[in-house]
C-alpha positions as CSV (number, residue, x, y, z in Angstrom):
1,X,21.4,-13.8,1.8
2,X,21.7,-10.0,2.5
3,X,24.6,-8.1,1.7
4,X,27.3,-8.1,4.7
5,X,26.8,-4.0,4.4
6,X,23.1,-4.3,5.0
7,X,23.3,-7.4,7.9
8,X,25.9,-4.9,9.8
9,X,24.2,-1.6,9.1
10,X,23.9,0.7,12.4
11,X,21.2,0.7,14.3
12,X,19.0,4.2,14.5
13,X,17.4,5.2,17.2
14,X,13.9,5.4,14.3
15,X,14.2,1.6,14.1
16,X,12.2,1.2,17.0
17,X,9.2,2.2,15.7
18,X,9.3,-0.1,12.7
19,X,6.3,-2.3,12.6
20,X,7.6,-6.0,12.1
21,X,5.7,-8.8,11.6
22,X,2.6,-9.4,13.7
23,X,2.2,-13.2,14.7
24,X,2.2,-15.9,11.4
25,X,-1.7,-17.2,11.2
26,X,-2.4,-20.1,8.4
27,X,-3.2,-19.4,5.3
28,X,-4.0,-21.6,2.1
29,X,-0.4,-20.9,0.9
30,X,2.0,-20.7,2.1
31,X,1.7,-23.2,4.8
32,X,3.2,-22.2,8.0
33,X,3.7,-24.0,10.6
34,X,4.0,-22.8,14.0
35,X,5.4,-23.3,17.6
36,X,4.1,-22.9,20.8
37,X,2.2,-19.8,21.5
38,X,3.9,-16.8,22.9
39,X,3.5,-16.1,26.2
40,X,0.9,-12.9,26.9
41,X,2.2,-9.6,27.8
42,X,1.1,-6.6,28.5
43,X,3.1,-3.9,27.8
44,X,4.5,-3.5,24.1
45,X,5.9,-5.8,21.7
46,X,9.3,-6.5,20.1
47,X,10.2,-9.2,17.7
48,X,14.1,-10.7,17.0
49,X,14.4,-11.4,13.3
50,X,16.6,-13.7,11.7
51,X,17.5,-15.6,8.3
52,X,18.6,-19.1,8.1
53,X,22.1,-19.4,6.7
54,X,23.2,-22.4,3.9
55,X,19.4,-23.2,3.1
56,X,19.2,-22.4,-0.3
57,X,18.3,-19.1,-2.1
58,X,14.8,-20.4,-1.9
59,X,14.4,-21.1,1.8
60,X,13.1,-18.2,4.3
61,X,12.0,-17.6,7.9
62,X,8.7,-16.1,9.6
63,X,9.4,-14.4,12.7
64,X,6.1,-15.2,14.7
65,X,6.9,-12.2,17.5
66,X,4.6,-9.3,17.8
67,X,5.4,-5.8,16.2
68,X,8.5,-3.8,17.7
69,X,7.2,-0.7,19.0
70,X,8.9,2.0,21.0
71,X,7.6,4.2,24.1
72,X,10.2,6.4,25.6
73,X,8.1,5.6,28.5
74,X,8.7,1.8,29.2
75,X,11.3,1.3,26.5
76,X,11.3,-2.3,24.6
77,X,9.5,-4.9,25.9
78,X,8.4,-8.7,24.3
79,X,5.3,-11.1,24.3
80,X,7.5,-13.7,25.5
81,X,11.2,-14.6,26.4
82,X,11.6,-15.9,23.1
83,X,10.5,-15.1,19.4
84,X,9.4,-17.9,17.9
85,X,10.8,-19.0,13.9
86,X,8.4,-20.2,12.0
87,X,9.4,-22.0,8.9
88,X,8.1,-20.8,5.6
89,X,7.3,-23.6,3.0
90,X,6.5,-23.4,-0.5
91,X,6.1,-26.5,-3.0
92,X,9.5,-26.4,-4.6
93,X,11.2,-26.3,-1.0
94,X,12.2,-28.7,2.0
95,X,10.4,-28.5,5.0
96,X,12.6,-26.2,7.3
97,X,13.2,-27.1,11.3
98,X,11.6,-24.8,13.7
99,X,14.5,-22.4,15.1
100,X,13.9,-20.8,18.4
101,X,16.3,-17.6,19.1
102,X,16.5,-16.3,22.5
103,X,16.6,-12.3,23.2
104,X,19.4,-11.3,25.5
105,X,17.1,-10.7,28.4
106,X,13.6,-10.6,29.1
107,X,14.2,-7.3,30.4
108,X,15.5,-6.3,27.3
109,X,15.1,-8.2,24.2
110,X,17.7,-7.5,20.9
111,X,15.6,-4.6,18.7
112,X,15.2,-6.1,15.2
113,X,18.5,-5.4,13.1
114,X,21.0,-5.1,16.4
115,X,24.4,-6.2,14.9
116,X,25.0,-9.7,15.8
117,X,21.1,-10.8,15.2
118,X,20.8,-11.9,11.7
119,X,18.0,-10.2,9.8
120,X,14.5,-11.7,8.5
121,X,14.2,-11.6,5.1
122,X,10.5,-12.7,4.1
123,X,10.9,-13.6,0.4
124,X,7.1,-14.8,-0.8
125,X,5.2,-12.9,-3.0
126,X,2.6,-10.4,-1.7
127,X,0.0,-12.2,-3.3
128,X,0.5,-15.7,-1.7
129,X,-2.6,-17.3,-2.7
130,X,-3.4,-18.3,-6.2
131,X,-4.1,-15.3,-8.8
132,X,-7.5,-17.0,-9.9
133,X,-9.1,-17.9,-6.5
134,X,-12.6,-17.0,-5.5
135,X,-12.5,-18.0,-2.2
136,X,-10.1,-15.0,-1.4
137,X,-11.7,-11.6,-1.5
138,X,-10.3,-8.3,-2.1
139,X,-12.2,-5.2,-1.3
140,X,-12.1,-1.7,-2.8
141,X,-14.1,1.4,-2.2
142,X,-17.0,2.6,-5.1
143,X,-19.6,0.6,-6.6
144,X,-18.7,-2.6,-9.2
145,X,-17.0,-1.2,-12.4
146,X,-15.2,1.8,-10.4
147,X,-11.4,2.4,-11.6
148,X,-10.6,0.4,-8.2
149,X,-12.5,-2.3,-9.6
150,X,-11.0,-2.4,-12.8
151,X,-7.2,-2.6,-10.5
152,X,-8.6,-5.0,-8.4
153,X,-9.6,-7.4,-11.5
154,X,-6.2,-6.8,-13.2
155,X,-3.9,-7.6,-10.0
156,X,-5.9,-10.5,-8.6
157,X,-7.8,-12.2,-11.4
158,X,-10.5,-14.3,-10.6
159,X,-11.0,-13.3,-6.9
160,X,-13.8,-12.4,-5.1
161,X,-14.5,-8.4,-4.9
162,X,-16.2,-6.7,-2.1
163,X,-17.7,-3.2,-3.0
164,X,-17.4,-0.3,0.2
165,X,-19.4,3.0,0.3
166,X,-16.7,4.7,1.9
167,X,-12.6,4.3,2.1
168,X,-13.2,3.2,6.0
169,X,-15.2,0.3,5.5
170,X,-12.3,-0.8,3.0
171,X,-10.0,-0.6,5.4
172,X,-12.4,-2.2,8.0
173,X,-13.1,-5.2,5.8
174,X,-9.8,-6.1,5.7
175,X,-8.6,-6.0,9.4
176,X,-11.8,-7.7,10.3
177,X,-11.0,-10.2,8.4
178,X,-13.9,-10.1,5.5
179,X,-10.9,-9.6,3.0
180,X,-7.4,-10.5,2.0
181,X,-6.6,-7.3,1.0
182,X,-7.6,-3.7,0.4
183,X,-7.0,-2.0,-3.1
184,X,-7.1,1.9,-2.6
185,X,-6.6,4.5,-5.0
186,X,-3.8,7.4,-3.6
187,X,-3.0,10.1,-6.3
188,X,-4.0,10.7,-10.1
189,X,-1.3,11.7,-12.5
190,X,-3.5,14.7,-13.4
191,X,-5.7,15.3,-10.3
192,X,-3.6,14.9,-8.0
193,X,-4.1,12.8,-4.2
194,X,-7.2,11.2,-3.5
195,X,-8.9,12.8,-0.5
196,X,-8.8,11.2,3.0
197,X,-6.5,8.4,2.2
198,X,-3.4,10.5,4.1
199,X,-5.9,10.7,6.4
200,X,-6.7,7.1,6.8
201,X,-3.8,5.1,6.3
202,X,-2.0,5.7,9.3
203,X,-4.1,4.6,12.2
204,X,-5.8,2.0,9.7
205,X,-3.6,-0.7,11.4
206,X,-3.0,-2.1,7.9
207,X,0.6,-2.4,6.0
208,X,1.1,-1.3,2.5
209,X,2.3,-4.7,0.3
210,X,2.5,-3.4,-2.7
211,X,1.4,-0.6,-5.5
212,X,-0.2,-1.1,-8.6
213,X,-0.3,2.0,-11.8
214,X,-3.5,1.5,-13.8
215,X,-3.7,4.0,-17.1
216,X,-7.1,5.5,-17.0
217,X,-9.3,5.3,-20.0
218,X,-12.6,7.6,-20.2
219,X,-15.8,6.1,-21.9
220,X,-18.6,8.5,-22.6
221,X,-21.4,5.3,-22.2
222,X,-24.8,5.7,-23.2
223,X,-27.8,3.5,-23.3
224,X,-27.8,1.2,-26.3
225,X,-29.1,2.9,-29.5
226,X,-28.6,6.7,-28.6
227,X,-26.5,8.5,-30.7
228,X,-24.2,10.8,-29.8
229,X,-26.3,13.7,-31.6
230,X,-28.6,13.5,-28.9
231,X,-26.5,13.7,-26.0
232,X,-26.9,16.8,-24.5
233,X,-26.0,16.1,-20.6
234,X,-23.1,14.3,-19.2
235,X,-22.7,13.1,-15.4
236,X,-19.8,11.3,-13.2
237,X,-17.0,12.0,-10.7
238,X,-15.5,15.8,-10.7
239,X,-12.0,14.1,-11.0
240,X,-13.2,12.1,-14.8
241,X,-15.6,15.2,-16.3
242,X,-11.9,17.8,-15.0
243,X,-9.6,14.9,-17.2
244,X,-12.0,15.1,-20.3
245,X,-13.1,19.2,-20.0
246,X,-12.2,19.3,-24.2
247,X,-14.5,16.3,-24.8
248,X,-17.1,18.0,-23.1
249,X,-16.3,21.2,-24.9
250,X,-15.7,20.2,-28.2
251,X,-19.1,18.5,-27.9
252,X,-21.7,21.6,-26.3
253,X,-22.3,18.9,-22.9
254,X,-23.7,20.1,-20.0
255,X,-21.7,18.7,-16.9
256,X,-23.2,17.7,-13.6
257,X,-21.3,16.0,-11.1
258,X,-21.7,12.8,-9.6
259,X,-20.1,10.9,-6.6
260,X,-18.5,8.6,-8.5
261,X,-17.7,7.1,-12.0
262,X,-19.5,3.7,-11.5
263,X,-22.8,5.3,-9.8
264,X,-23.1,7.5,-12.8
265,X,-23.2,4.5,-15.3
266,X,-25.6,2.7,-12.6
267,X,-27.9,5.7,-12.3
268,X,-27.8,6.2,-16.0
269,X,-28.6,2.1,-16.8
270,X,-31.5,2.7,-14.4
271,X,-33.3,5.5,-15.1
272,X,-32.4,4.9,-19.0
273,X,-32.3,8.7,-19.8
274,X,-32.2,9.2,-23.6
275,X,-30.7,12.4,-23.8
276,X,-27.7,11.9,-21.1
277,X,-24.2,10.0,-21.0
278,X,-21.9,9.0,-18.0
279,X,-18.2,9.0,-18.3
280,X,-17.0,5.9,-16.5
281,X,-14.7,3.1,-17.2
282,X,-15.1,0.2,-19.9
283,X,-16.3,-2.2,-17.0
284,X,-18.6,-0.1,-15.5
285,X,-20.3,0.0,-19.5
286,X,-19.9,-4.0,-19.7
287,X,-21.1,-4.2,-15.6
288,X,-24.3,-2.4,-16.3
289,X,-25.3,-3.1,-19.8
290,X,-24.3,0.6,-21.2
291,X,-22.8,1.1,-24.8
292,X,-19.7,3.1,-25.3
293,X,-20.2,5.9,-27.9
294,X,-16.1,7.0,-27.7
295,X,-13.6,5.4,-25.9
296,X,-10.1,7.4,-24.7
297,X,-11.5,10.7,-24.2
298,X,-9.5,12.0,-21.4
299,X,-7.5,15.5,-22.6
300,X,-4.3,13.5,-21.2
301,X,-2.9,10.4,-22.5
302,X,-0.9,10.0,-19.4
303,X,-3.7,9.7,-17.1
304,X,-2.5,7.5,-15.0
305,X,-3.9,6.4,-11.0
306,X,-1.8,5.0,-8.2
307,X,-3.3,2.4,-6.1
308,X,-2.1,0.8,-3.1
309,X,-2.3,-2.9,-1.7
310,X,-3.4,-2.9,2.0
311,X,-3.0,-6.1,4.3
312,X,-3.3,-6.8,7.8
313,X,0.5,-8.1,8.2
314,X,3.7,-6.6,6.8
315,X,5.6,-8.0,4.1
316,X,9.5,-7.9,3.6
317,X,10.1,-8.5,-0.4
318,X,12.8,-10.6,-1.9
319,X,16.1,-9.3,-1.6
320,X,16.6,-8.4,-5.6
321,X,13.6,-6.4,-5.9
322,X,13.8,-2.7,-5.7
323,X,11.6,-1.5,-3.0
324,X,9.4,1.6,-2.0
325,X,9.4,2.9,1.7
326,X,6.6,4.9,2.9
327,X,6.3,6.7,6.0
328,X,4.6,9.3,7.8
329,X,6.6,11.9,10.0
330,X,6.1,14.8,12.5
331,X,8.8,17.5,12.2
332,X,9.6,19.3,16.0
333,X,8.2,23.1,16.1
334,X,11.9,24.9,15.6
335,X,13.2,26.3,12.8
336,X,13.9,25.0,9.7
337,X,13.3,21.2,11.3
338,X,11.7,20.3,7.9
339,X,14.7,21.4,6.1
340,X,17.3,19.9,8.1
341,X,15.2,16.5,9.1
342,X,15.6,16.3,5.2
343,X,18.6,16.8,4.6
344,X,20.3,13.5,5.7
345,X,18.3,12.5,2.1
346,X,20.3,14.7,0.1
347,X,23.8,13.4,1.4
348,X,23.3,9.7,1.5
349,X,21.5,10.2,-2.0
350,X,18.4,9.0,-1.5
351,X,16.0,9.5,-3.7
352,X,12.2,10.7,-1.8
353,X,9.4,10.1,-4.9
354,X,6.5,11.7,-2.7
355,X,6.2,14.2,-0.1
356,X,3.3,15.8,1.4
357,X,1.8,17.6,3.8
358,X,-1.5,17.7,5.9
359,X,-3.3,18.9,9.0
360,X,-4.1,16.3,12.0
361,X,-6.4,17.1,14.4
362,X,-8.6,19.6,13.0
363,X,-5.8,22.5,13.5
364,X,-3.0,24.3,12.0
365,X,-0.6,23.7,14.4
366,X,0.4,19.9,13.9
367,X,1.3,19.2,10.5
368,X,2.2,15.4,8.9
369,X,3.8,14.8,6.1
370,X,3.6,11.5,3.9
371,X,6.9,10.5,2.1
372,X,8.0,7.8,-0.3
373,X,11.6,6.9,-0.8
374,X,13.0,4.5,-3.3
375,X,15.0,2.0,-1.0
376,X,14.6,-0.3,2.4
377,X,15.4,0.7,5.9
378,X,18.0,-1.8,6.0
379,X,20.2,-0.5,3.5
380,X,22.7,1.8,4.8
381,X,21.8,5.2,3.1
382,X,18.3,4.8,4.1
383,X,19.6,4.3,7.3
384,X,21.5,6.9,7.9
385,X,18.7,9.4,6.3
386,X,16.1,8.4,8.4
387,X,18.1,8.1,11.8
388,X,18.6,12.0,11.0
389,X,14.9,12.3,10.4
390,X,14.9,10.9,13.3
391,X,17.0,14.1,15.6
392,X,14.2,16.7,14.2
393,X,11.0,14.6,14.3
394,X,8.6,13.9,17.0
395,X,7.3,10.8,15.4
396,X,8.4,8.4,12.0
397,X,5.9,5.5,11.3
398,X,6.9,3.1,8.7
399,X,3.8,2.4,6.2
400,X,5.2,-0.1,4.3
401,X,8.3,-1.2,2.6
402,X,6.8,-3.0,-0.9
403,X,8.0,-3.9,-4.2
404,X,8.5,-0.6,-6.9
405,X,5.7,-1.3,-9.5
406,X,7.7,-1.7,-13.3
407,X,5.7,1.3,-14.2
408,X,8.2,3.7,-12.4
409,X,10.8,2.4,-14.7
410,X,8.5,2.3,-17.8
411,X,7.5,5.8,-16.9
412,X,11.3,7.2,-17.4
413,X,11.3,6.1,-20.6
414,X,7.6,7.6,-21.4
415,X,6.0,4.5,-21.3
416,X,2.6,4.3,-20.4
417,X,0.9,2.3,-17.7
418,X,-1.1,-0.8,-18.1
């Protein structure tokens, strides 16, 4: 059950551009099952969330409503007079009853959170279906035995992986349904972000649902038999030959770039060049038959990628999990708006991980920025700090609320990743 602070927190006026859950479709697990179909609409959405009091820690509910969005235009509206429950059933549970909660008016259905309306709280894990299933397929972008590979294989062991050419056809495989999820790579310890991905993410119609920290280990692969006497050139990503520039130095190599780690090992197991190495992952070596000559040979010993889990629908984590918040936002062209939009951050002590800035629409006049903050919307301080955002911003999305990886905590204590 949440916390009677976070049930009763205000409501700010950002809440009503918080994407919650899109409409509950079947999957393998958990079962769902639904009511009656909501009635079509067709203006915008808004859905009433709710938890089930006295059912058990392990019982939850599935709002089946559409996502709440806002136009200062024509205000809240709903796909039908009322949100349907839907009851959420995994094997250890009791089947729940089907609870139908009527908005106030059809004119003007309760915004998610409005005091009085209890709260959703979604509490399965992100990865409903089983860890080793290969009818489930999880895409990533590169060639088999990129770095994304290798995060795909550690968080969802024997699934089915579908290769992209470009970040966009990631994304595309997964809203059209061709994969369960979408593992995407978003900033390097040492290189810093990944290119486009700001870009990308926020009109992907996809939901981050969780992060993953994978510890990057450089392989200088060769074809079997060549010694490392005898390699004289070296090609893969500009990112990998940048993280291992004293390798390459130590050693007299001639660096040429390639467009990525995994089609440098494939071009090399191809053409079969005696005289030339690619620096690539451990898989990429096993994928394509290549032999590592040294392993670990990245200047850093940190070097460490963030990657981020991408589904089609939202989902809330359980209530004892600390959680990341991601969200975009466009600050209002006055004086010191970025300063003072984040400054409610400062004085209800939150504490904001990531922020960044880019350029949208091909100029220099509208600049987004991408922030992460450790906490939910829910909880009052986040609360607070974004309904101030909210007074100097033209525009707040909400990303994603998802579990923090252990690796943040590990990472304190100068642990490294997996």
């Amino acid at each position: 059950m949440p916390s009677p602070a976070r049930k009763n927190a205000p409501i700010p006026t950002w809440s009503r551009q918080w994407p919650a859950l899109p409409p509950a479709r079947a999957t393998p697990a958990p079962s769902i099952s639904a009511g009656p179909a909501c009635r079509p609409a067709t203006g915008r959405f808004t859905t009433i969330l709710g938890s089930m009091r006295g059912a058990g820690p392990r019982w939850r509910l599935l709002s089946a409503g559409r996502p709440a969005c806002w136009s200062s235009a024509s205000g809240w509206s709903s796909c039908a007079p009322w949100s349907i429950i839907c009851a959420l059933r995994r094997p250890w549970s009791r089947p729940c009853r089907l609870a139908w909660i009527p908005p106030r008016t059809w004119s003007e259905p309760a915004p998610p959170w409005r005091p009085g309306r209890e709260r959703l709280v979604v509490s399965f894990p992100w990865s409903a279906p089983s860890m080793s299933d290969p009818t489930v397929t999880v895409a990533f972008q590169g060639l088999p035995g990129a770095y994304s590979h290798m995060a795909c294989t550690r968080l969802f062991p024997g699934w089915s992986v579908l290769p992209c050419p470009a970040f966009e056809d990631a994304f595309a495989a997964v809203r059209e349904g061709r994969a369960r999820h979408a593992v995407l790579p978003i900033e390097n310890s040492v290189a810093g972000r990944v290119a486009d991905i700001h870009h990308l993410m926020p009109d992907s119609g996809l939901f981050i649902v969780n992060e993953f920290f994978l510890k990057v280990s450089h392989h200088l692969l060769v074809v079997p038999g060549t010694p490392l006497e005898s390699v004289k050139v070296v090609r893969s990503h500009v990112h990998a030959l940048g993280q291992c520039r004293k390798f390459i130095k130590a050693h007299g190599l001639t660096a040429i770039v390639h467009a990525d780690t995994a089609g440098a090992a494939a071009e090399l197991a191809e053409q079969r060049r005696p005289n030339e190495a690619a620096i690539a992952s451990e898989l990429a070596g096993e994928f394509y038959g290549l032999e590592s000559l040294c392993a670990n040979i990245e200047d850093e010993n940190h070097n460490t990628t963030r990657f981020l889990v991408m589904a089609r629908e939202p989902v809330v984590p359980r209530d004892d999990l600390a959680c990341i918040t991601t969200f975009v936002f466009q600050v209002r062209n006055v004086p010191a708006a970025l300063y003072k939009a984040l400054g409610g951050f400062a004085t209800n002590g939150i504490n904001m991980t990531k922020l960044e800035s880019y350029q949208v629409g091909g100029t220099f006049v509208a600049t987004q920025f991408y922030a992460d903050v450790e906490g939910r919307p829910e909880d009052a301080p986040l609360t607070r700090a974004l309904e101030e955002l909210g007074h100097f911003t033209k525009e707040v999305r909400v990303l994603g609320v998802y579990p923090a990886h252990p690796y943040r905590f590990a990472a304190r204590k100068g642990l490294p990743a997996e």
